[in-house]
OpenMM code with the backbone's topology and positions (N, CA, C; nanometers):
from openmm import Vec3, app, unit

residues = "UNK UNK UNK UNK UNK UNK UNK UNK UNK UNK UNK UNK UNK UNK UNK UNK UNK UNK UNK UNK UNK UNK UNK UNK UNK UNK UNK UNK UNK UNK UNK UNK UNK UNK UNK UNK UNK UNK UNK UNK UNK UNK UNK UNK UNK UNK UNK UNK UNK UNK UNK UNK UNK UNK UNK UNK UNK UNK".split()
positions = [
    Vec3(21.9049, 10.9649, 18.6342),
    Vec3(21.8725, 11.0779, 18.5477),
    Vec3(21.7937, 11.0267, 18.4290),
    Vec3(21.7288, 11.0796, 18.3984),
    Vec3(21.5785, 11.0537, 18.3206),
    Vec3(21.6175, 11.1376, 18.1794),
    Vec3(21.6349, 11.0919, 18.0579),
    Vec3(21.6174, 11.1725, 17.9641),
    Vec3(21.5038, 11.2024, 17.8674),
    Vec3(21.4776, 11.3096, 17.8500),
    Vec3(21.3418, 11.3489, 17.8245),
    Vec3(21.3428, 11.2957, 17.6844),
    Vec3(21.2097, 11.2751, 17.6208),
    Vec3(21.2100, 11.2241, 17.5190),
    Vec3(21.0472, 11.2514, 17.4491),
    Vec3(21.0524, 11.2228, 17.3011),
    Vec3(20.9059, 11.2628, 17.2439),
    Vec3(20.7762, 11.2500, 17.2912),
    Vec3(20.6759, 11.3384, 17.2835),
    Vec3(20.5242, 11.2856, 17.3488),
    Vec3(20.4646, 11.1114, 17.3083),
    Vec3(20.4389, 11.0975, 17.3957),
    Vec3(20.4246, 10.9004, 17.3189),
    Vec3(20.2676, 10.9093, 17.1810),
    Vec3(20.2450, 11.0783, 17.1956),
    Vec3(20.1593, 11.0870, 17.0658),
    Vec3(20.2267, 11.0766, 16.9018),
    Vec3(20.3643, 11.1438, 16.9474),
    Vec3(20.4528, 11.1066, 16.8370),
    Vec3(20.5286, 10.9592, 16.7895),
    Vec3(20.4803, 11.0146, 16.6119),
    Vec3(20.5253, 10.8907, 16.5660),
    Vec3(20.6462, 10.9520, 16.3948),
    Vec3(20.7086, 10.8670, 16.4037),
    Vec3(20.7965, 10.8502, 16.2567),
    Vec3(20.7048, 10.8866, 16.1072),
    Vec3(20.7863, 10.9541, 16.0872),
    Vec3(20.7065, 10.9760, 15.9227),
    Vec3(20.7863, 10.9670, 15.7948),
    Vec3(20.8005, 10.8930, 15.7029),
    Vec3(20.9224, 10.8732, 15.5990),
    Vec3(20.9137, 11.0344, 15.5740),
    Vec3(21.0189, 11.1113, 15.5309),
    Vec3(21.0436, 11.2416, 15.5045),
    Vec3(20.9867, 11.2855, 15.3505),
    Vec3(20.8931, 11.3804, 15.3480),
    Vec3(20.8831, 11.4223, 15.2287),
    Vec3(20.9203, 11.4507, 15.1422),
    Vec3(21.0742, 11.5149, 15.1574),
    Vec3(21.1576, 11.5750, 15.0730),
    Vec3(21.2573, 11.5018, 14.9730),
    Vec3(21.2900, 11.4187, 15.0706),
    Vec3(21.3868, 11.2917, 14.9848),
    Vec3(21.3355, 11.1354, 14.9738),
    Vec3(21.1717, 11.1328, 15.0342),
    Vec3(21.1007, 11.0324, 15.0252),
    Vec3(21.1987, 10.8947, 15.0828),
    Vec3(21.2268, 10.8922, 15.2238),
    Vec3(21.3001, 10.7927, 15.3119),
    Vec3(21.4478, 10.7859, 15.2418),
    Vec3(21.5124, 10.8331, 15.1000),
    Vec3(21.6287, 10.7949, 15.0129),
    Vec3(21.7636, 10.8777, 15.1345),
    Vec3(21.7326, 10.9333, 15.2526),
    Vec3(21.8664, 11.0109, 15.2766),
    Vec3(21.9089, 11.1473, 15.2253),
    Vec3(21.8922, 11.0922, 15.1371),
    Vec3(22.0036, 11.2422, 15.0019),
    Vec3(21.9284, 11.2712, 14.8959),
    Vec3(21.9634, 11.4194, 14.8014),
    Vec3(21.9056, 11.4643, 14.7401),
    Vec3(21.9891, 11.4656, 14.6409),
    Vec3(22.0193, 11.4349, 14.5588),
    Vec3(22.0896, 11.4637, 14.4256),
    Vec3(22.0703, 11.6081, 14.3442),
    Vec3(22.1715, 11.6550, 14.3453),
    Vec3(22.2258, 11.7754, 14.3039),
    Vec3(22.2756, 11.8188, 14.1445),
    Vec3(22.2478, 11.9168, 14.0512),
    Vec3(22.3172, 11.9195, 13.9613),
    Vec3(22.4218, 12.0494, 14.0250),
    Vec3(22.5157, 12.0519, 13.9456),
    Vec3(22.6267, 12.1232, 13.9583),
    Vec3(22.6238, 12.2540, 13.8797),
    Vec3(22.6654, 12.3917, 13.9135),
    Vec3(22.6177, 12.5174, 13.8827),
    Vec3(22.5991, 12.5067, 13.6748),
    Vec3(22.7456, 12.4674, 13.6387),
    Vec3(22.7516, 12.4460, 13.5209),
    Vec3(22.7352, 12.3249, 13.4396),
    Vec3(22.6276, 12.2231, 13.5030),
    Vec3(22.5803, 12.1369, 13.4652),
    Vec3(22.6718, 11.9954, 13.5122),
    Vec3(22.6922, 11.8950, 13.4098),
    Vec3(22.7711, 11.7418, 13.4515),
    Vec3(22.6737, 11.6838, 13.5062),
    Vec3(22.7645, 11.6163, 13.6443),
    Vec3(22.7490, 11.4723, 13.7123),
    Vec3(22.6329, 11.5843, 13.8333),
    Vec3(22.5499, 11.4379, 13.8315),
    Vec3(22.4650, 11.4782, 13.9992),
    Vec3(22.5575, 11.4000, 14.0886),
    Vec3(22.5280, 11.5044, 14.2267),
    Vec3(22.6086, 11.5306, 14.3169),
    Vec3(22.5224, 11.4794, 14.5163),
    Vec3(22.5158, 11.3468, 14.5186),
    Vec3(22.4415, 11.3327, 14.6429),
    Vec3(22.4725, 11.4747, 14.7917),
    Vec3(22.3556, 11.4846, 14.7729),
    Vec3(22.3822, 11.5959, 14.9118),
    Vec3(22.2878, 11.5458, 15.0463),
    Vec3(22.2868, 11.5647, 15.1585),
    Vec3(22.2373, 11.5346, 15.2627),
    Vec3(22.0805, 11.5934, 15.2426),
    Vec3(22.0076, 11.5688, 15.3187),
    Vec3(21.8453, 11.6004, 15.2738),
    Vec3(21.8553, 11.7149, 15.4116),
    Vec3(21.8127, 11.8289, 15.3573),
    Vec3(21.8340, 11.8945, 15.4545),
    Vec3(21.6977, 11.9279, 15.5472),
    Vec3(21.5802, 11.8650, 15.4943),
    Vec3(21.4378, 11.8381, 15.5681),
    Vec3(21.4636, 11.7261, 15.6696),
    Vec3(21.5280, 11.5921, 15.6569),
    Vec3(21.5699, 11.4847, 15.7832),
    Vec3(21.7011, 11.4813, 15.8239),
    Vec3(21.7869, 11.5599, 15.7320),
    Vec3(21.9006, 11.5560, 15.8406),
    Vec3(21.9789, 11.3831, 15.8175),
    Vec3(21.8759, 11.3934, 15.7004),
    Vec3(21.9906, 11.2403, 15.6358),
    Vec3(21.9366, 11.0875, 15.7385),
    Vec3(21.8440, 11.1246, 15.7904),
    Vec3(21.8014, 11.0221, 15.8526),
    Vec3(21.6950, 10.9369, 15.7851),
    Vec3(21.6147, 11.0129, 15.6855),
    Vec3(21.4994, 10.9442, 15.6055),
    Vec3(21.3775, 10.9743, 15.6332),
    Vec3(21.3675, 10.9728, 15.7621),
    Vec3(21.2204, 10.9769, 15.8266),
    Vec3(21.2016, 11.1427, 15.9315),
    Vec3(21.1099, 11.1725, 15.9966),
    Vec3(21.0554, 11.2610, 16.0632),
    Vec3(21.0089, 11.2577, 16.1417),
    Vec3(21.0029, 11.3555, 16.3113),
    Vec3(20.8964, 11.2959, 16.3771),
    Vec3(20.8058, 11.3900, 16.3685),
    Vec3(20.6866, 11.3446, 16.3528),
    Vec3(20.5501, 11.4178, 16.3804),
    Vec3(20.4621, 11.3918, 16.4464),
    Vec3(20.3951, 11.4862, 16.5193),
    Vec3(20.2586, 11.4703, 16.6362),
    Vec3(20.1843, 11.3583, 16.5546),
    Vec3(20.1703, 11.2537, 16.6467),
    Vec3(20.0259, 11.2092, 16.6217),
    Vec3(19.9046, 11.2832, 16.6066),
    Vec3(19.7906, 11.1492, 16.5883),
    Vec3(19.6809, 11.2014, 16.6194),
    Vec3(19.6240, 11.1815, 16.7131),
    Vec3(19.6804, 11.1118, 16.8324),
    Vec3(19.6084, 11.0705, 16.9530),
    Vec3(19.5616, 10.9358, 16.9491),
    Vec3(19.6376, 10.8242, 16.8918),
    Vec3(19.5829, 10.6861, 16.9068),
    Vec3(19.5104, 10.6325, 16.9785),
    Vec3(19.5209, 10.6575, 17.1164),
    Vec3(19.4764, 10.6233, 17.2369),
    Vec3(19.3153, 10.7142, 17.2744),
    Vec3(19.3011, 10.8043, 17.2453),
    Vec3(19.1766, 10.8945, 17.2411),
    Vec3(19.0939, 10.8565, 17.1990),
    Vec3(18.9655, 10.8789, 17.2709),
    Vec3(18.8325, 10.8523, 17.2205),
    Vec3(18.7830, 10.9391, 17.1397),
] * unit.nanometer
topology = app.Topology()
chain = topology.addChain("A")
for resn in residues:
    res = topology.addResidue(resn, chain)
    for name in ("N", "CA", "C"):
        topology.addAtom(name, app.Element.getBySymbol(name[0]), res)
């Protein structure tokens, strides 16, 4: 059994949102301590996958 997997045009992209860090730091409704939260653009992984541009193409 074969598991399917990304176009080999796709490649990794550090995540925009939390810039590769994981987590987003949070303030709290009534101010204090920041509060690490999961990056909810990678899913806490850092990075992204996105379409290439066709490396291999002429």
């Amino acid at each position: 059994m074969r598991i399917p997997s990304a176009p080999p045009e796709s490649v990794w992209a550090p995540c925009g949102t939390c810039w590769g860090q994981r987590r987003l730091y949070v303030a709290l409704v009534r101010g204090g301590r920041l509060t690490p939260r999961t990056c909810p653009a990678c899913m806490g992984l850092g990075e992204r996958l996105c379409a290439g541009r066709g490396a291999g193409r002429a």
